[in-house]
PDB file with one MODEL, atoms N, CA, C and O in Angstrom:
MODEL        1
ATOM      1  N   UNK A   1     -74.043 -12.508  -0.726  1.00  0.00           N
ATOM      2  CA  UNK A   1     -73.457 -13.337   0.302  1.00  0.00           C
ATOM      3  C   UNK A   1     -74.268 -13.178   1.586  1.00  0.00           C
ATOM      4  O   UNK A   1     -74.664 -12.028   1.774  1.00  0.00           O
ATOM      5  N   UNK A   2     -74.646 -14.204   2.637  1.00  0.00           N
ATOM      6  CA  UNK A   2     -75.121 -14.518   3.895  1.00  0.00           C
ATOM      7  C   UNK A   2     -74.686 -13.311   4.543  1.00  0.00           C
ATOM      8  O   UNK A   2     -74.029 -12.563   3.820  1.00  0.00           O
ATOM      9  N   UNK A   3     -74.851 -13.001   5.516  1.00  0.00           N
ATOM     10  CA  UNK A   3     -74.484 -12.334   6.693  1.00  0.00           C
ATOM     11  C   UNK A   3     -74.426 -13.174   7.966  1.00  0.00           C
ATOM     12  O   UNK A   3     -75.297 -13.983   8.288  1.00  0.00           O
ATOM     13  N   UNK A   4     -73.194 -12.879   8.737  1.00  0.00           N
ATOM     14  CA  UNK A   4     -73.459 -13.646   9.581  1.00  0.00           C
ATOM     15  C   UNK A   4     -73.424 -12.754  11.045  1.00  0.00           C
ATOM     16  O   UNK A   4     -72.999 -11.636  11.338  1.00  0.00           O
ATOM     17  N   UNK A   5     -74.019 -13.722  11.715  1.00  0.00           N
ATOM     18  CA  UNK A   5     -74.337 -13.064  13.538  1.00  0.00           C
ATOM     19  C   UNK A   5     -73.373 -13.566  14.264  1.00  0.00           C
ATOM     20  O   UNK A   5     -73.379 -14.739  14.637  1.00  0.00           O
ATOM     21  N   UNK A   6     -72.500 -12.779  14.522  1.00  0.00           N
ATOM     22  CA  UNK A   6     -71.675 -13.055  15.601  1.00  0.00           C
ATOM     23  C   UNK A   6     -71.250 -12.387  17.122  1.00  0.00           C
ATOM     24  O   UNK A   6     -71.207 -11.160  17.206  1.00  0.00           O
ATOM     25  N   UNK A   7     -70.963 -13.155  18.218  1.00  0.00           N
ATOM     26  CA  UNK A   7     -71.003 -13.020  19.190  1.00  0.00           C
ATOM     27  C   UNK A   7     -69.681 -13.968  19.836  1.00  0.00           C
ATOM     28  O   UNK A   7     -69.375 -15.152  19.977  1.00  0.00           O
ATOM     29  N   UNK A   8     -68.987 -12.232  20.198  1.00  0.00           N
ATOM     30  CA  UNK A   8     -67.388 -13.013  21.027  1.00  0.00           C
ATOM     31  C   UNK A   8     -67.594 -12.451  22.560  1.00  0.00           C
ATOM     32  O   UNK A   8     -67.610 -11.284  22.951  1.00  0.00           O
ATOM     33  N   UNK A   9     -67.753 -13.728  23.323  1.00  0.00           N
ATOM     34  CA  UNK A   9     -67.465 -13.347  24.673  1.00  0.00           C
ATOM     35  C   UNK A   9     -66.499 -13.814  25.388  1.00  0.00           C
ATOM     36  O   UNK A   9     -65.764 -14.586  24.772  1.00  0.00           O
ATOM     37  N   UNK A  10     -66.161 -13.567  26.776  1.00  0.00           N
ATOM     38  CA  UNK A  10     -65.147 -13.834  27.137  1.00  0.00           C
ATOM     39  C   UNK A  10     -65.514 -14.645  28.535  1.00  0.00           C
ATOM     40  O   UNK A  10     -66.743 -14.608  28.594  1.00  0.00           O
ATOM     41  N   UNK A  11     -65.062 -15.280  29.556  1.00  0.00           N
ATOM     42  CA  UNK A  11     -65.288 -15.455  30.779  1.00  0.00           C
ATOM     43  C   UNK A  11     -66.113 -14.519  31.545  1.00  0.00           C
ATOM     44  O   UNK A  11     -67.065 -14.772  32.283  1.00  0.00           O
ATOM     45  N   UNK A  12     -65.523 -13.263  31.208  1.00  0.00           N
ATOM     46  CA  UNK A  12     -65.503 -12.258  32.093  1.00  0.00           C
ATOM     47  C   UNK A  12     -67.081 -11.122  31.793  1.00  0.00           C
ATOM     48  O   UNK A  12     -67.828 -10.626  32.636  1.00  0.00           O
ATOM     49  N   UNK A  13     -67.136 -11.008  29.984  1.00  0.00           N
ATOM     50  CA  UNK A  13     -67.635 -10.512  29.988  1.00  0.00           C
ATOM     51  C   UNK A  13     -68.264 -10.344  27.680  1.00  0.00           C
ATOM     52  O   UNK A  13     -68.001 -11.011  26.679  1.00  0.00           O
ATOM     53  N   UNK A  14     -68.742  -9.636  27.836  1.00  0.00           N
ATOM     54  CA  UNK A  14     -69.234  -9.670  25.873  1.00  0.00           C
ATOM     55  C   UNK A  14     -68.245  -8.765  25.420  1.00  0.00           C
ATOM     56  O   UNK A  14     -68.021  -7.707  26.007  1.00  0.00           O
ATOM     57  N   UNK A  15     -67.732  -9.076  24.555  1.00  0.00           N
ATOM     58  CA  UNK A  15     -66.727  -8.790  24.395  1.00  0.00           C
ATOM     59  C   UNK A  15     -66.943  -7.660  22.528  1.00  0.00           C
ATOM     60  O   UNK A  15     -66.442  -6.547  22.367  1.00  0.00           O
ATOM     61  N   UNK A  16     -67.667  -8.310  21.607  1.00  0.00           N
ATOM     62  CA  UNK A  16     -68.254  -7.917  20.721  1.00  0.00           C
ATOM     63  C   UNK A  16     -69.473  -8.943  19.855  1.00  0.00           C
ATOM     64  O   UNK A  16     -69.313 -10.088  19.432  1.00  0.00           O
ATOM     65  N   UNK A  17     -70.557  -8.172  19.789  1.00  0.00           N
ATOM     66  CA  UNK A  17     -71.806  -8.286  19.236  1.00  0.00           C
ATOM     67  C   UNK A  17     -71.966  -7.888  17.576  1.00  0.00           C
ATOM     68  O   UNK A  17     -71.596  -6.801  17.134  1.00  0.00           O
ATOM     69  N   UNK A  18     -72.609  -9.006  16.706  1.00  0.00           N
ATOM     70  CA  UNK A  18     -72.915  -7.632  15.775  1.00  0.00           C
ATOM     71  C   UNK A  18     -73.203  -8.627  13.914  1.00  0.00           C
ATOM     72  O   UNK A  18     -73.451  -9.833  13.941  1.00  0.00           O
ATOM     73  N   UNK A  19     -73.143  -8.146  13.049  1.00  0.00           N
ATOM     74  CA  UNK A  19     -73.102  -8.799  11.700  1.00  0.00           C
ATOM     75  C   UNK A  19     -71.659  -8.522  11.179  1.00  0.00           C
ATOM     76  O   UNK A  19     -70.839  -7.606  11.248  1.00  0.00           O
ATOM     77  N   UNK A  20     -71.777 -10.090  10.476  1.00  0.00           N
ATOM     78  CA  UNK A  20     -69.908  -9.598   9.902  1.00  0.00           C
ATOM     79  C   UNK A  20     -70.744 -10.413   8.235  1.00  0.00           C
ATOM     80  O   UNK A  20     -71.876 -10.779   7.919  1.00  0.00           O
ATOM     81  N   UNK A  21     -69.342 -10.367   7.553  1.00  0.00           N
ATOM     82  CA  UNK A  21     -69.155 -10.821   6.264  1.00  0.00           C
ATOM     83  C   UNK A  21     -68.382 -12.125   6.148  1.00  0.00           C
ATOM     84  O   UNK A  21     -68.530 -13.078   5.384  1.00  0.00           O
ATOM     85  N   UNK A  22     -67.509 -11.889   7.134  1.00  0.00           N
ATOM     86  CA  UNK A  22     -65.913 -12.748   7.231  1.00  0.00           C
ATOM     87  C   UNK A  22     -65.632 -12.802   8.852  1.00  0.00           C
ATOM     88  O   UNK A  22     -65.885 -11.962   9.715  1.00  0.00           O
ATOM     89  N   UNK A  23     -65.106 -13.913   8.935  1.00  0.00           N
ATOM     90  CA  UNK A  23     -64.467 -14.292  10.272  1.00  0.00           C
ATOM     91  C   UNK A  23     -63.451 -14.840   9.866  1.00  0.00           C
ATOM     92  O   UNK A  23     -63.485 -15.326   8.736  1.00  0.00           O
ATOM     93  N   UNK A  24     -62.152 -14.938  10.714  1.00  0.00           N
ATOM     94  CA  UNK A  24     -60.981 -15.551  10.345  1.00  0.00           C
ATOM     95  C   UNK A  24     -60.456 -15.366  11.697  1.00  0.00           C
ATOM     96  O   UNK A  24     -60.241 -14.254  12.179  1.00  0.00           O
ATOM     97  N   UNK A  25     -60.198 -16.770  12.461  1.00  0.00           N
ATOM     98  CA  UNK A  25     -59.808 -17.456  13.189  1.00  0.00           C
ATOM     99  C   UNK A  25     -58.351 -18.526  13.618  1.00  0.00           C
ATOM    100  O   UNK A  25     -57.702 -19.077  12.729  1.00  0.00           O
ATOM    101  N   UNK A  26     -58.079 -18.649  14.817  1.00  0.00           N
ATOM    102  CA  UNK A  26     -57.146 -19.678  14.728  1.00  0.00           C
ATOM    103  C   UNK A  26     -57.267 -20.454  15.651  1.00  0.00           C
ATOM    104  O   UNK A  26     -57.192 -20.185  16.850  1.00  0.00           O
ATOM    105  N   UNK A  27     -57.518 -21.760  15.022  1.00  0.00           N
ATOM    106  CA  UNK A  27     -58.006 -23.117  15.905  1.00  0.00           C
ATOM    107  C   UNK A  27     -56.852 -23.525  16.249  1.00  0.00           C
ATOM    108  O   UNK A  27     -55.849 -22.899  15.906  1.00  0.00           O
ATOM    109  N   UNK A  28     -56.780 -24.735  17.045  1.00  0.00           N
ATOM    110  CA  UNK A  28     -55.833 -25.567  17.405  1.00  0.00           C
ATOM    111  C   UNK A  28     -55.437 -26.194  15.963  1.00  0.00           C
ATOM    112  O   UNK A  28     -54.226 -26.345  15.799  1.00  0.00           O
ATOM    113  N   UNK A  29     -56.044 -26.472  15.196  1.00  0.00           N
ATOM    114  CA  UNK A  29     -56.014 -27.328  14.189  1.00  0.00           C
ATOM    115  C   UNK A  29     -55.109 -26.198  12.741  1.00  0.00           C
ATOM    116  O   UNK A  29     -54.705 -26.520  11.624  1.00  0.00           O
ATOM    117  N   UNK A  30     -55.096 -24.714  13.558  1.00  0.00           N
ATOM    118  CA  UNK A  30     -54.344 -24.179  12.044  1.00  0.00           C
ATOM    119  C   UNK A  30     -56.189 -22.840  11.956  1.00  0.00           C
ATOM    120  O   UNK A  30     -57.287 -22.918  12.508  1.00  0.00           O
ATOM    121  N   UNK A  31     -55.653 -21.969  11.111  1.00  0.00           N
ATOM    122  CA  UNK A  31     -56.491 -20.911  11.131  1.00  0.00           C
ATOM    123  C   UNK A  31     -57.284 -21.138   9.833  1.00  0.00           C
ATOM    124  O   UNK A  31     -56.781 -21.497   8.769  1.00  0.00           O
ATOM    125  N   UNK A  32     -58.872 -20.827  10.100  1.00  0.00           N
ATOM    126  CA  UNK A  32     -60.171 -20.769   9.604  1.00  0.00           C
ATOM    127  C   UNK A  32     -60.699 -19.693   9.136  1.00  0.00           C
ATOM    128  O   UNK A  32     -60.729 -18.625   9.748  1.00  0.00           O
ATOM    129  N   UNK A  33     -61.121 -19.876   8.098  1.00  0.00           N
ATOM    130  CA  UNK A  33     -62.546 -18.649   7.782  1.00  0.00           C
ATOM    131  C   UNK A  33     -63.362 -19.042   7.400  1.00  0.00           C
ATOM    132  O   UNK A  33     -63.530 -20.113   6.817  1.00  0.00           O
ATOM    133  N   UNK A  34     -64.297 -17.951   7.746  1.00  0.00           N
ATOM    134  CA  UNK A  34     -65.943 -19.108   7.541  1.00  0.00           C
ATOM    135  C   UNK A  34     -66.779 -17.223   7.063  1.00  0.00           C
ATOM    136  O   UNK A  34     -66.786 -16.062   7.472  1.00  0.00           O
ATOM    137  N   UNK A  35     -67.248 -17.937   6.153  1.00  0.00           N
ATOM    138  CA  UNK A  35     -68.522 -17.057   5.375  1.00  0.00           C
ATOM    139  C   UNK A  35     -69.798 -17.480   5.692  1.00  0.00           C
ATOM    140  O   UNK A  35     -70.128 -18.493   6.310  1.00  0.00           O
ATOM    141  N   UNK A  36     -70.737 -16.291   5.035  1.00  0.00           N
ATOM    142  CA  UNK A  36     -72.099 -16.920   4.920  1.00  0.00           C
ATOM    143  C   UNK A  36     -72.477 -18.416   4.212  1.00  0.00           C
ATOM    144  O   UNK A  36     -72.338 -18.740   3.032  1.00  0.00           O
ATOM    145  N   UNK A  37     -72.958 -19.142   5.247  1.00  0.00           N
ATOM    146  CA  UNK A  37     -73.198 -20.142   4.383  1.00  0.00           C
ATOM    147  C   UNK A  37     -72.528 -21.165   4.645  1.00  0.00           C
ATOM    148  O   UNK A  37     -72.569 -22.024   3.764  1.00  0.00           O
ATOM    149  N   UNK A  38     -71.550 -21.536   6.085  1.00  0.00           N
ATOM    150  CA  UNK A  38     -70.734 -22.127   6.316  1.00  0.00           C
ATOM    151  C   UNK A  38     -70.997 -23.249   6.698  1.00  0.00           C
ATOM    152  O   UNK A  38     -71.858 -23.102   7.565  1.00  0.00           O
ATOM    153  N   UNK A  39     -70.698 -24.660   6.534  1.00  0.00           N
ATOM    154  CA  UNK A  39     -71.052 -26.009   7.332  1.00  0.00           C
ATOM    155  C   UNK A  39     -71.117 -25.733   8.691  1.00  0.00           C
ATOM    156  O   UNK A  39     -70.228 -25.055   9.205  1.00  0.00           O
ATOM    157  N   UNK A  40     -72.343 -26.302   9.558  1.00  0.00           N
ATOM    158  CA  UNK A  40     -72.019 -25.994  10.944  1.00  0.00           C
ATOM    159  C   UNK A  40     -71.005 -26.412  11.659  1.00  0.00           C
ATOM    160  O   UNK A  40     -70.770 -27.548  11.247  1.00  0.00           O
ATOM    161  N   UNK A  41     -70.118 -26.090  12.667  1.00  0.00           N
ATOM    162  CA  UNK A  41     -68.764 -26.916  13.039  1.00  0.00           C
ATOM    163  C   UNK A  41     -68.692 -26.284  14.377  1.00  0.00           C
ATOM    164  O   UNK A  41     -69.351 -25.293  14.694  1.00  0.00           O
ATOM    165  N   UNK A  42     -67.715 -27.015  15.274  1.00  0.00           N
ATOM    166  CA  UNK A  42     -67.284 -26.738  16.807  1.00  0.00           C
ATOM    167  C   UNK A  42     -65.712 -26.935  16.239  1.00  0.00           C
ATOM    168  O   UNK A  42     -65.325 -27.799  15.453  1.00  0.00           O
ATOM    169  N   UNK A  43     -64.962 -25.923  16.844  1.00  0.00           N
ATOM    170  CA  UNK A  43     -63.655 -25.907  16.771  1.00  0.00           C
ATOM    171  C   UNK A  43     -62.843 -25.497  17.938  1.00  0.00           C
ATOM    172  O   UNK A  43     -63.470 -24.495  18.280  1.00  0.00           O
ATOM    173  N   UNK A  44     -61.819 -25.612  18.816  1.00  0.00           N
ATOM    174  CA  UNK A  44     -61.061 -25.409  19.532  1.00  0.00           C
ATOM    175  C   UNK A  44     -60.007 -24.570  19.538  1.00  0.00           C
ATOM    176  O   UNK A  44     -58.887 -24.956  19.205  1.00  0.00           O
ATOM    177  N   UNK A  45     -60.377 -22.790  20.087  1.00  0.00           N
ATOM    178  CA  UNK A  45     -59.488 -21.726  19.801  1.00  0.00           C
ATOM    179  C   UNK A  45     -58.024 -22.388  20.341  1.00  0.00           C
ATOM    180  O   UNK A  45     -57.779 -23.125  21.297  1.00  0.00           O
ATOM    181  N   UNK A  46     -57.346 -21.916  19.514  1.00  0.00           N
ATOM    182  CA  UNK A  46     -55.959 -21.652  19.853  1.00  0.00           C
ATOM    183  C   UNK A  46     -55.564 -20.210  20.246  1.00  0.00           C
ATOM    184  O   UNK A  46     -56.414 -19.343  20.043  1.00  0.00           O
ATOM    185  N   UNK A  47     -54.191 -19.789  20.867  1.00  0.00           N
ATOM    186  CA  UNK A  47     -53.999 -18.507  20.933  1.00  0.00           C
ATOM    187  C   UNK A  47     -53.678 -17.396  20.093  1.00  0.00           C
ATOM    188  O   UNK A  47     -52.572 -17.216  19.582  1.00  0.00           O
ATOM    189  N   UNK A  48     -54.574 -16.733  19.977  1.00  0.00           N
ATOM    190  CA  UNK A  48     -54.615 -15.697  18.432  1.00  0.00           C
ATOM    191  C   UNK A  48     -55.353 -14.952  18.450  1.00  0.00           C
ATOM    192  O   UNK A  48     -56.105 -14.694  19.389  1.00  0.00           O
ATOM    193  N   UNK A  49     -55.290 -14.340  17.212  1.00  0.00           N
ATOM    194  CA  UNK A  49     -56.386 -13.169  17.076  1.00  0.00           C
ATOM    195  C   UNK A  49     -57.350 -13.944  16.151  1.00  0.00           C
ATOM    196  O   UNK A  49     -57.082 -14.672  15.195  1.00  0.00           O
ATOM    197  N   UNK A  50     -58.947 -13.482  16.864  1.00  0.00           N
ATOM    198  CA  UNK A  50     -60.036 -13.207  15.331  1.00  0.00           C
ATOM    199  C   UNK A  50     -59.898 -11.887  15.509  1.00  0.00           C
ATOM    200  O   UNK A  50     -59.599 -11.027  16.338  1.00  0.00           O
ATOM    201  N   UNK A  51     -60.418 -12.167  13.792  1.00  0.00           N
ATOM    202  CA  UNK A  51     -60.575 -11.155  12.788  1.00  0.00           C
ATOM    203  C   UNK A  51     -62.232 -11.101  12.352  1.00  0.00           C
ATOM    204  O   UNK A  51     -62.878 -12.044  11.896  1.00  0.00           O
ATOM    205  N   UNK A  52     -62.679  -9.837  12.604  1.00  0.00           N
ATOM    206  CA  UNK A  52     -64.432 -10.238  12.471  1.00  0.00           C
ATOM    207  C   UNK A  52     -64.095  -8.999  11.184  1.00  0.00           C
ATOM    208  O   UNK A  52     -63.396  -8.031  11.485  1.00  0.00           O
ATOM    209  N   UNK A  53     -64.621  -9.134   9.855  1.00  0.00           N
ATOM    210  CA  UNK A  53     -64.922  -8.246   8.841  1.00  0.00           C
ATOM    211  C   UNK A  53     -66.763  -7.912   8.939  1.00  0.00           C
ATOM    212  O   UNK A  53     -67.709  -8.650   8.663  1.00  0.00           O
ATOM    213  N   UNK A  54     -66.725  -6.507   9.445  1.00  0.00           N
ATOM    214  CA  UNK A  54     -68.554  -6.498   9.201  1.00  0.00           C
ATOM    215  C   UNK A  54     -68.912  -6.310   7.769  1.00  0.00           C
ATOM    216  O   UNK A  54     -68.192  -6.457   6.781  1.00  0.00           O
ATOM    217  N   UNK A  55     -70.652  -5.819   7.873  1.00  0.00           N
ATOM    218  CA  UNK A  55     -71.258  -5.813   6.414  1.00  0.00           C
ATOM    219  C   UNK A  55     -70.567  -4.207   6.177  1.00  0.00           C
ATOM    220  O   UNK A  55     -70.341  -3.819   5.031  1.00  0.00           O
ATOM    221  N   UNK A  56     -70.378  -3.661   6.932  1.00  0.00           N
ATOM    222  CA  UNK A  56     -69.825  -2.555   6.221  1.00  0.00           C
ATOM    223  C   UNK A  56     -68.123  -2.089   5.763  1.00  0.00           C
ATOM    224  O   UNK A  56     -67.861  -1.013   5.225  1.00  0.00           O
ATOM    225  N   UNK A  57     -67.018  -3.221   6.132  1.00  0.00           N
ATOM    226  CA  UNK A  57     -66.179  -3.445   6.291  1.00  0.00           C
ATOM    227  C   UNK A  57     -65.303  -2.937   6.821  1.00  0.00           C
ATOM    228  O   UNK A  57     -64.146  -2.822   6.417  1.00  0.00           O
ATOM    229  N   UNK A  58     -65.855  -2.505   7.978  1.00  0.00           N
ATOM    230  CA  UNK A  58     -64.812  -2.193   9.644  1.00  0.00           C
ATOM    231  C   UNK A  58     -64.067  -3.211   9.659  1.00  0.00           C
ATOM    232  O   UNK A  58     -64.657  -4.082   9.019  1.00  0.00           O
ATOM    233  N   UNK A  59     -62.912  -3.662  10.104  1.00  0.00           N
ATOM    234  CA  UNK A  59     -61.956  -4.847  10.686  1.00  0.00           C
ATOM    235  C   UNK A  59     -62.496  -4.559  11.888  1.00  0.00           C
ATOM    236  O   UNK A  59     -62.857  -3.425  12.204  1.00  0.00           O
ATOM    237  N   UNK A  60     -62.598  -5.761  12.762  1.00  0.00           N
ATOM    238  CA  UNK A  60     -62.456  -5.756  14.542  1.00  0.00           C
ATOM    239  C   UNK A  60     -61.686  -6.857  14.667  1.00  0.00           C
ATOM    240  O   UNK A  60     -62.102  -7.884  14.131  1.00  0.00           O
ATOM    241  N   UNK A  61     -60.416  -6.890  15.388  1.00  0.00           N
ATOM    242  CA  UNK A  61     -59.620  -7.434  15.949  1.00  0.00           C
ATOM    243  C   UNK A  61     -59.653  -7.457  17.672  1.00  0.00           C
ATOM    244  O   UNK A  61     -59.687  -6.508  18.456  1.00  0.00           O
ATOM    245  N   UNK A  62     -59.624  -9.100  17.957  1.00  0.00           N
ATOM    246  CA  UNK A  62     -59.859  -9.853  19.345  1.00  0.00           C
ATOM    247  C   UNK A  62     -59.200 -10.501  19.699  1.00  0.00           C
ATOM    248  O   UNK A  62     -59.262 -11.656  19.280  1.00  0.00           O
ATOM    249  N   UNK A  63     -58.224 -10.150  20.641  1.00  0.00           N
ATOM    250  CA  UNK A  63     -56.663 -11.546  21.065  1.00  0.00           C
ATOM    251  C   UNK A  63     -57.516 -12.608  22.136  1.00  0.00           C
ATOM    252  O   UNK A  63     -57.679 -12.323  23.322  1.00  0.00           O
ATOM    253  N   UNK A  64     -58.008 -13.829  21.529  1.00  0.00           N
ATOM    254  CA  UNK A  64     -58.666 -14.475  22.291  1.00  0.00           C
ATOM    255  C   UNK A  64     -57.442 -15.969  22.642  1.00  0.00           C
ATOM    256  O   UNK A  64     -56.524 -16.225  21.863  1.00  0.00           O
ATOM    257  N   UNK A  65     -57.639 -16.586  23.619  1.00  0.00           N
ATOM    258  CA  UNK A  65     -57.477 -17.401  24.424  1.00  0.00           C
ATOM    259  C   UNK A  65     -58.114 -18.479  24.814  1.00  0.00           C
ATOM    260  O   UNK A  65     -59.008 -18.264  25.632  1.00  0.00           O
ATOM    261  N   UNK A  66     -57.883 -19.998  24.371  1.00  0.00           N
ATOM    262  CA  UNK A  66     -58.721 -21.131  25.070  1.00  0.00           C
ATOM    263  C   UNK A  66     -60.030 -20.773  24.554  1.00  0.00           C
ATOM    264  O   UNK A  66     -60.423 -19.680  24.148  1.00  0.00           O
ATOM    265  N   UNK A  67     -60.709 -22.014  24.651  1.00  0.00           N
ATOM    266  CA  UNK A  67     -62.433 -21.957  24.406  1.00  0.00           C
ATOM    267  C   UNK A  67     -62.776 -22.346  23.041  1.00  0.00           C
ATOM    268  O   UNK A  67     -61.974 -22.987  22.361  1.00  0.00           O
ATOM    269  N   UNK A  68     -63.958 -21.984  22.586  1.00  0.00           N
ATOM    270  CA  UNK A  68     -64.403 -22.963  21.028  1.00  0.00           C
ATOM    271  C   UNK A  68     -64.851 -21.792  20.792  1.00  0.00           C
ATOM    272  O   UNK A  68     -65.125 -20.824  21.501  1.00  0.00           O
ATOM    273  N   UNK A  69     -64.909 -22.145  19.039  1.00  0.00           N
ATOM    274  CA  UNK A  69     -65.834 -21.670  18.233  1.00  0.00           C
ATOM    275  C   UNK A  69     -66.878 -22.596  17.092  1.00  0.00           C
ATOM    276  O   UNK A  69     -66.609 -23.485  16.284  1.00  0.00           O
ATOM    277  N   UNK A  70     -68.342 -21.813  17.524  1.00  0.00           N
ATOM    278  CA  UNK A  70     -69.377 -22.672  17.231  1.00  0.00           C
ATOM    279  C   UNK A  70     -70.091 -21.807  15.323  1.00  0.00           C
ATOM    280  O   UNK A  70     -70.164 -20.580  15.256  1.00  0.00           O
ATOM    281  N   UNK A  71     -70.336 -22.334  14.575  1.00  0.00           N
ATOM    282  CA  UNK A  71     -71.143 -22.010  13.301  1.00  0.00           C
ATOM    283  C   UNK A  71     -72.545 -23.012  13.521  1.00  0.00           C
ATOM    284  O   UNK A  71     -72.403 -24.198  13.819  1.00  0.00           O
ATOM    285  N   UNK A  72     -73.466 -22.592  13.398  1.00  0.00           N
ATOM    286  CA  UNK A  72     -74.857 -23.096  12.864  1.00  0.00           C
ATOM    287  C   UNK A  72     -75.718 -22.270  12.058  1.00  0.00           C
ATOM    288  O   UNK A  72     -76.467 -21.558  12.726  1.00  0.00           O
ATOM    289  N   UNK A  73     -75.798 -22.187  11.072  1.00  0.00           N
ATOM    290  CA  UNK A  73     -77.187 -21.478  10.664  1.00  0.00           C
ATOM    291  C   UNK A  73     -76.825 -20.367  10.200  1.00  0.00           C
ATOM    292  O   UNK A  73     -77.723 -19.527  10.267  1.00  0.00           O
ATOM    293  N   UNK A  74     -75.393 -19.828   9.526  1.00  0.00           N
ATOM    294  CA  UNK A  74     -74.985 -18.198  10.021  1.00  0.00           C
ATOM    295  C   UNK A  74     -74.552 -17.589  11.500  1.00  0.00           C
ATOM    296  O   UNK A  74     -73.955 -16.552  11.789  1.00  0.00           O
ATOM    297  N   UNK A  75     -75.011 -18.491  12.194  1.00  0.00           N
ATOM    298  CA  UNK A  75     -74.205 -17.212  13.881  1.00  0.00           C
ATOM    299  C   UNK A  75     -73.085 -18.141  14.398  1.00  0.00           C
ATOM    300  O   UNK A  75     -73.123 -19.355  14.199  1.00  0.00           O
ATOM    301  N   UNK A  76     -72.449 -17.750  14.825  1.00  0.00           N
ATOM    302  CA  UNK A  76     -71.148 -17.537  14.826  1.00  0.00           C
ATOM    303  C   UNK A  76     -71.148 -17.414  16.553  1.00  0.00           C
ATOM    304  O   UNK A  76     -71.518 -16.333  17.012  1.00  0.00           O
ATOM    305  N   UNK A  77     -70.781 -18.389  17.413  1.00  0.00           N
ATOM    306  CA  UNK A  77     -70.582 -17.672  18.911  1.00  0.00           C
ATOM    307  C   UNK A  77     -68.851 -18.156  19.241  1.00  0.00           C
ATOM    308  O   UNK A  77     -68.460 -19.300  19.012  1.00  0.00           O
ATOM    309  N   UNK A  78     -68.300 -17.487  19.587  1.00  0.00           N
ATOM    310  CA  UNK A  78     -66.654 -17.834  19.998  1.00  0.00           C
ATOM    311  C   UNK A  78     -66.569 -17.233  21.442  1.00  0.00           C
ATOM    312  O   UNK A  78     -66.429 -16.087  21.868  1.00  0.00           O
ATOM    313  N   UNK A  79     -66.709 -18.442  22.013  1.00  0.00           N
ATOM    314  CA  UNK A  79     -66.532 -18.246  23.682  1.00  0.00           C
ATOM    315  C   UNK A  79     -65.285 -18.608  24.112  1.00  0.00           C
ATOM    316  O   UNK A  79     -64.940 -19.789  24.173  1.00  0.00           O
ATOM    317  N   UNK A  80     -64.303 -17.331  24.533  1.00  0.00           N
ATOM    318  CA  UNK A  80     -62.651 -17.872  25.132  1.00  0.00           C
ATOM    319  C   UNK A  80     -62.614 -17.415  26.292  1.00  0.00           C
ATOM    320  O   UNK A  80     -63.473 -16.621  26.673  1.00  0.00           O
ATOM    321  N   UNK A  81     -61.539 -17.857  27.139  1.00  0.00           N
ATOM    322  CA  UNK A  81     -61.178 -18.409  28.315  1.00  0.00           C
ATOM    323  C   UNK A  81     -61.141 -16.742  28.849  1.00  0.00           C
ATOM    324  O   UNK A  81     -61.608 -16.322  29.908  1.00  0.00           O
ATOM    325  N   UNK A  82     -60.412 -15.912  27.737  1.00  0.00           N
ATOM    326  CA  UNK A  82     -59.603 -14.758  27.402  1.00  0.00           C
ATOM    327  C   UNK A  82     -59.722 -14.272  26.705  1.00  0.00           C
ATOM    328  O   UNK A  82     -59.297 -14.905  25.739  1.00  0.00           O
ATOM    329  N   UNK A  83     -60.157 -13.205  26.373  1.00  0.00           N
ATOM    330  CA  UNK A  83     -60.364 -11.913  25.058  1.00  0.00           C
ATOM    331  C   UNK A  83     -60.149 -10.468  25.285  1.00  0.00           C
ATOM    332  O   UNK A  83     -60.581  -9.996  26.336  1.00  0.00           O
ATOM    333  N   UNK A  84     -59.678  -9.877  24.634  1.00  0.00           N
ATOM    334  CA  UNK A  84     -59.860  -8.453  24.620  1.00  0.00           C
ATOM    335  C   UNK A  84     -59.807  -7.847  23.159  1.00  0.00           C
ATOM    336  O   UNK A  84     -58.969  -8.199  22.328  1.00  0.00           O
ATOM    337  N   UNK A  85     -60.727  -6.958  22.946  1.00  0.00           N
ATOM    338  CA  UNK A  85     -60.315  -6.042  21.675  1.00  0.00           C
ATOM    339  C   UNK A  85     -59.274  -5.229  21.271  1.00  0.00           C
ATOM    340  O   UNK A  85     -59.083  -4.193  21.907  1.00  0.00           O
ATOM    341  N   UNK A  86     -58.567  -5.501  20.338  1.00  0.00           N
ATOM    342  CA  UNK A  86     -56.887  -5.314  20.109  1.00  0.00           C
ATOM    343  C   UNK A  86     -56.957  -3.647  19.525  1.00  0.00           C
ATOM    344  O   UNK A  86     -55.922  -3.057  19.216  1.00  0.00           O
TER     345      UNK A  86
ENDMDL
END
């Protein structure tokens, strides 16, 4: 499976950097996961947690707020209004 590059920042500041396996998200539209290998897409956070699974399978949990999340190519950037690591 792909690896993917992801990068959660916040308004304020970077919030977490790094390679995951799994992302799992919640859009406005209802909650997402996206693997290696994912169609590229822009989506519109809703209020929730991501869930970043790395290659070594740490969980990192992020109560993010407002803002999008972008896929191209494998990387992964989720820029919210609001974040912190849970």
């Amino acid at each position: 499976m792909a690896k993917l590059t992801v990068s959660v920042v916040s308004a304020e500041r970077e919030i977490w950097t790094g390679d995951a396996s799994q992302i799992v998200a919640k859009t406005v539209e209802g909650e997402i996961g996206i693997l290696g290998g994912h169609e590229p897409m822009l989506a519109l956070l809703a209020h929730g947690e991501v869930r970043v699974t790395t290659g070594s399978g740490e969980k990192i949990a992020v109560d993010a707020e407002g803002g999008f999340l972008s896929v191209d190519h494998d990387v992964v950037t989720i820029v919210a209004s609001r974040a912190a690591l849970v």
